[in-house]
Backbone bond lengths (Angstrom), bond angles and torsions (degrees), N, CA, C in turn:
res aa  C-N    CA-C-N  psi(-1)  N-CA   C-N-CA  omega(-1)  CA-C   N-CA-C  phi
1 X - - - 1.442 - - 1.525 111.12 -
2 X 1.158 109.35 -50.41 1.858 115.66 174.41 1.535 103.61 -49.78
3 X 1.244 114.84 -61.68 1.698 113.36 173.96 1.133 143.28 -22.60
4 X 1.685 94.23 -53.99 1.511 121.00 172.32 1.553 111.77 -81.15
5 X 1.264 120.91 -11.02 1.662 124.37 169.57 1.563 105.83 -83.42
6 X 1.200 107.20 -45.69 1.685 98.27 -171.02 1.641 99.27 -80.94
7 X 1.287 128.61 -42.03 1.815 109.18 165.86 1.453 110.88 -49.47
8 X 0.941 137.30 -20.88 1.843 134.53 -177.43 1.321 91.51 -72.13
9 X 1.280 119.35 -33.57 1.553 100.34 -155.18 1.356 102.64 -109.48
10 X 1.462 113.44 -15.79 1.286 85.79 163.61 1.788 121.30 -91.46
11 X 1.031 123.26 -19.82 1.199 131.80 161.84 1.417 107.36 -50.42
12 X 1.132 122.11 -46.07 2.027 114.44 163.65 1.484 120.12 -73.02
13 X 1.433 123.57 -4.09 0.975 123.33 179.70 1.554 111.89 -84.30
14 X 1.722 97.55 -63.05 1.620 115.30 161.43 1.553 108.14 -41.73
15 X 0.991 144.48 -23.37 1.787 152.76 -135.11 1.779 70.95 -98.15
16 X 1.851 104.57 -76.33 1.235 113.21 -145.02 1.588 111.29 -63.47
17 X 1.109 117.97 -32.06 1.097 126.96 -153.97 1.697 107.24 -75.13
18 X 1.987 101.33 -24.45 1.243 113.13 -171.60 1.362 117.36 -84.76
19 X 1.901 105.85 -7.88 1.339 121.27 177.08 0.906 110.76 -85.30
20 X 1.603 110.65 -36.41 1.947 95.55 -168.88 1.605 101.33 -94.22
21 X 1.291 132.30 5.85 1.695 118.04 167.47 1.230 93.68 -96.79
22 X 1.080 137.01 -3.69 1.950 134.40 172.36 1.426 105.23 -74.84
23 X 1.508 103.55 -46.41 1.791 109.34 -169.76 1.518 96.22 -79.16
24 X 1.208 116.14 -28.74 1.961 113.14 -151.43 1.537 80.55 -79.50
25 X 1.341 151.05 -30.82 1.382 130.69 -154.55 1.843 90.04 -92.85
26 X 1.173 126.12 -54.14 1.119 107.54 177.29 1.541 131.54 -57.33
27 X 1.126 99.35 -52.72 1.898 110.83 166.82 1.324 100.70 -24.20
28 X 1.456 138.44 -82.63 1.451 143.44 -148.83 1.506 116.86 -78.32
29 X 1.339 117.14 126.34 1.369 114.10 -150.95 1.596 104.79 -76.94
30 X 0.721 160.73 -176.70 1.444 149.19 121.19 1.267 137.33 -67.72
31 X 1.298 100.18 119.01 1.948 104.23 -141.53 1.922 86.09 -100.52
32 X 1.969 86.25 122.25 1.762 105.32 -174.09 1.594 82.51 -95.06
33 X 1.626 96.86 123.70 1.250 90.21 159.21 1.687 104.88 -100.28
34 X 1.759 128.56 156.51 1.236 115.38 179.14 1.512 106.13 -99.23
35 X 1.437 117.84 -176.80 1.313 105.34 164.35 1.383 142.97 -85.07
36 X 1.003 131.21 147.82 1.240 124.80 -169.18 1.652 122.10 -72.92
37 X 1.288 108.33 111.32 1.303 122.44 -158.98 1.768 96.62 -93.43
38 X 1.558 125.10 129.44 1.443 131.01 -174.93 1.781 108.00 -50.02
39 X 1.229 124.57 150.42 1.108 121.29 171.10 1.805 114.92 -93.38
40 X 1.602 89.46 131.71 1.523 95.90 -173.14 1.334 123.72 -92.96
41 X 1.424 97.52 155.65 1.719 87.45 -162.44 1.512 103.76 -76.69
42 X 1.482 116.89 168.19 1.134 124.04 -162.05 1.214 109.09 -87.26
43 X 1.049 155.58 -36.15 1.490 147.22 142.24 1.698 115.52 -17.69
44 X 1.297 128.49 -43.39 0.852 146.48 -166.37 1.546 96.98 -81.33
45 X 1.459 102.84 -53.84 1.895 91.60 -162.06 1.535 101.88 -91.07
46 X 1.305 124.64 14.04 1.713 124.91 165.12 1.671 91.91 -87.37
47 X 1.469 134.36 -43.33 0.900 113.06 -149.95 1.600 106.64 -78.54
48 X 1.607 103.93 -48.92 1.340 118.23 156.62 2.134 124.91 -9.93
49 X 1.553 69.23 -56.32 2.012 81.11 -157.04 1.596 90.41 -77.61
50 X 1.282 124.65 -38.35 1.745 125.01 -178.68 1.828 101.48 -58.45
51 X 1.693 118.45 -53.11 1.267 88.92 -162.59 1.890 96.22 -88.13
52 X 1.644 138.25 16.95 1.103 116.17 164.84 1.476 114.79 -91.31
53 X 1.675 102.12 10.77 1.415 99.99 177.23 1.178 123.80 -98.54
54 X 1.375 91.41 -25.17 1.965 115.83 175.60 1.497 116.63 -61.58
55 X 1.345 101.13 -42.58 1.422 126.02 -158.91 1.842 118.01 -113.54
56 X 1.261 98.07 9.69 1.411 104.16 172.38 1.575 128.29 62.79
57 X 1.111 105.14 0.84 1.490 112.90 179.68 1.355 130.89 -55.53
58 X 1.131 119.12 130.07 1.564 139.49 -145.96 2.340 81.48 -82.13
59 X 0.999 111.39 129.59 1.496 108.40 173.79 1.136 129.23 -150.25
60 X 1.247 126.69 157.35 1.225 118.46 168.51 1.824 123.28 -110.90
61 X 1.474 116.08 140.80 1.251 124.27 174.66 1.498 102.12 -92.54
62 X 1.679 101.86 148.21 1.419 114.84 156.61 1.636 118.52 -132.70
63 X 1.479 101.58 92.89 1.281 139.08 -176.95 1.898 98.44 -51.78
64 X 1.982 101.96 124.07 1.509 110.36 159.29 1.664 102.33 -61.43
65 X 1.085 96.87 171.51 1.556 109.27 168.85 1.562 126.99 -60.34
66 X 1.214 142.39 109.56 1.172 139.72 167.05 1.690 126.55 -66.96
67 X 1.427 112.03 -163.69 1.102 108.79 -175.37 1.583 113.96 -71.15
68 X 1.689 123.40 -29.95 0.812 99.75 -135.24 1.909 64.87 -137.89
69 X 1.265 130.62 21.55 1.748 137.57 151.81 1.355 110.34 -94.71
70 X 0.929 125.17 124.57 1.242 138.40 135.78 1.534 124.64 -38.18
71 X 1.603 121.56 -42.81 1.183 119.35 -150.76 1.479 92.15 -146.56
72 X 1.383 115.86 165.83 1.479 113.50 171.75 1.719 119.32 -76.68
73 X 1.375 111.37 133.78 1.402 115.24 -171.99 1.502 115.22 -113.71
74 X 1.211 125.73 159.02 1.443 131.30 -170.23 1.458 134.21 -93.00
75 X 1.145 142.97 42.54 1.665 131.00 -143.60 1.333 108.17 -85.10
76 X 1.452 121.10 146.09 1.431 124.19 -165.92 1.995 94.62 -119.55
77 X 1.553 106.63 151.81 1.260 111.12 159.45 1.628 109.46 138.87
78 X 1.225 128.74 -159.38 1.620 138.23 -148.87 1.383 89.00 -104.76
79 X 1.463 126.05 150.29 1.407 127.05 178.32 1.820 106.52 -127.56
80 X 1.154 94.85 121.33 1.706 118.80 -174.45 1.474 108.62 -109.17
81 X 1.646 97.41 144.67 1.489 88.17 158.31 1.357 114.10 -123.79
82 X 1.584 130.83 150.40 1.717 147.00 -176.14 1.952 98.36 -73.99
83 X 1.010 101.29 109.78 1.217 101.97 153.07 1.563 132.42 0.22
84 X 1.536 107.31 -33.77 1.640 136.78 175.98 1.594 104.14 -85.78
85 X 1.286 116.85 -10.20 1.385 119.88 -172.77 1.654 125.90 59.54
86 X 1.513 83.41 24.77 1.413 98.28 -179.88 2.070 102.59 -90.25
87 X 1.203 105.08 166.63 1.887 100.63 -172.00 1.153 109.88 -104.43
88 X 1.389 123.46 144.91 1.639 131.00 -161.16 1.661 96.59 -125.68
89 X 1.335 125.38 109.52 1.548 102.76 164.52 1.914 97.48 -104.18
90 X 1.266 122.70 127.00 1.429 137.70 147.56 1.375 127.16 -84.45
91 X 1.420 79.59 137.47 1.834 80.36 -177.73 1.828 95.26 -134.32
92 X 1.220 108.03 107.01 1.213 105.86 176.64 1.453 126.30 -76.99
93 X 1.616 112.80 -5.75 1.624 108.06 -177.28 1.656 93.47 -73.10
94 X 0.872 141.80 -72.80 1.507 168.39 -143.79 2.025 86.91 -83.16
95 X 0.989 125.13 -41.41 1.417 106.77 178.02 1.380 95.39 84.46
96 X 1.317 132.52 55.25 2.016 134.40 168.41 0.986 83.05 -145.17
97 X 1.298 86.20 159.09 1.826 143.45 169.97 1.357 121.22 -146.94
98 X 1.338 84.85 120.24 1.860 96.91 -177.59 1.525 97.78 -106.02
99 X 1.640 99.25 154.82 1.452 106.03 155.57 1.153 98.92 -114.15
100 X 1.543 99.11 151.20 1.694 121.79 -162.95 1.541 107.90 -106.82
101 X 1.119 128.87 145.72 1.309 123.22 168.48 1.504 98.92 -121.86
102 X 1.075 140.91 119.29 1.547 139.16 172.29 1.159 130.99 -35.12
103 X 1.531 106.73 -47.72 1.355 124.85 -168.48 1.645 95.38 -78.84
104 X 1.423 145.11 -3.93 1.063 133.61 -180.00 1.537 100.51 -113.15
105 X 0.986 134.29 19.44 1.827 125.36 169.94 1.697 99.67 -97.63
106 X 1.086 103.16 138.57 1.443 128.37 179.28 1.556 112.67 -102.14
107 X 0.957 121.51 -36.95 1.487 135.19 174.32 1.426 121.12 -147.94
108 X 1.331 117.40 131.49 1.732 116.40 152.01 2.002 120.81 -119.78
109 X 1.334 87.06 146.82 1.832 86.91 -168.61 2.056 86.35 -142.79
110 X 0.909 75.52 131.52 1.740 104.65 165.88 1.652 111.37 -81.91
111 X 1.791 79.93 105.84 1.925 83.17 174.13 1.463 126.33 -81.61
């Protein structure tokens, strides 16, 4: 009887253990890091962001790290400004809207 209690348990042990490295590989996303694109000087990325604002240009940002990045991230789309003169990039394929803070773009490139 003792025998057959400690095979239960380990057979529930092995059971569990095989569930949560089954779930743990899916659970965790796979974190893309992109590449690290040079930081541009700021003269450059006012002039940049004014004529992709003028001119409608489809673009991409490469975002410093935020509060809640680790790493630098990429956002693509049209760059607006709010009435508040605050910066809007839209991206209508994907259906987002970011708010932009200036001082946190690291790069812009015209797609």
């Amino acid at each position: 009887m003792q025998n057959k209690q400690s095979n239960l348990k380990y057979i529930s042990k092995n059971l569990q253990a095989s569930y949560r490295q089954f779930f743990d590989e899916f659970s965790t996303a796979a974190e893309v890091v992109v590449p690290l694109l040079p930081q541009m000087p700021t003269f450059q990325l006012t002039l940049f962001l004014t004529q992709a604002q003028a001119k409608h240009y489809p673009i991409m940002l490469q975002m410093q790290p935020s509060l809640t990045e680790t790493h630098p991230y990429n956002i693509h789309g049209r760059l607006k400004t709010l009435a508040s003169g605050q910066l809007v990039l839209v991206n209508h394929d994907r259906q987002l809207t970011h708010i932009i803070d200036a001082d946190q773009i690291r790069y812009l490139k015209r797609i």
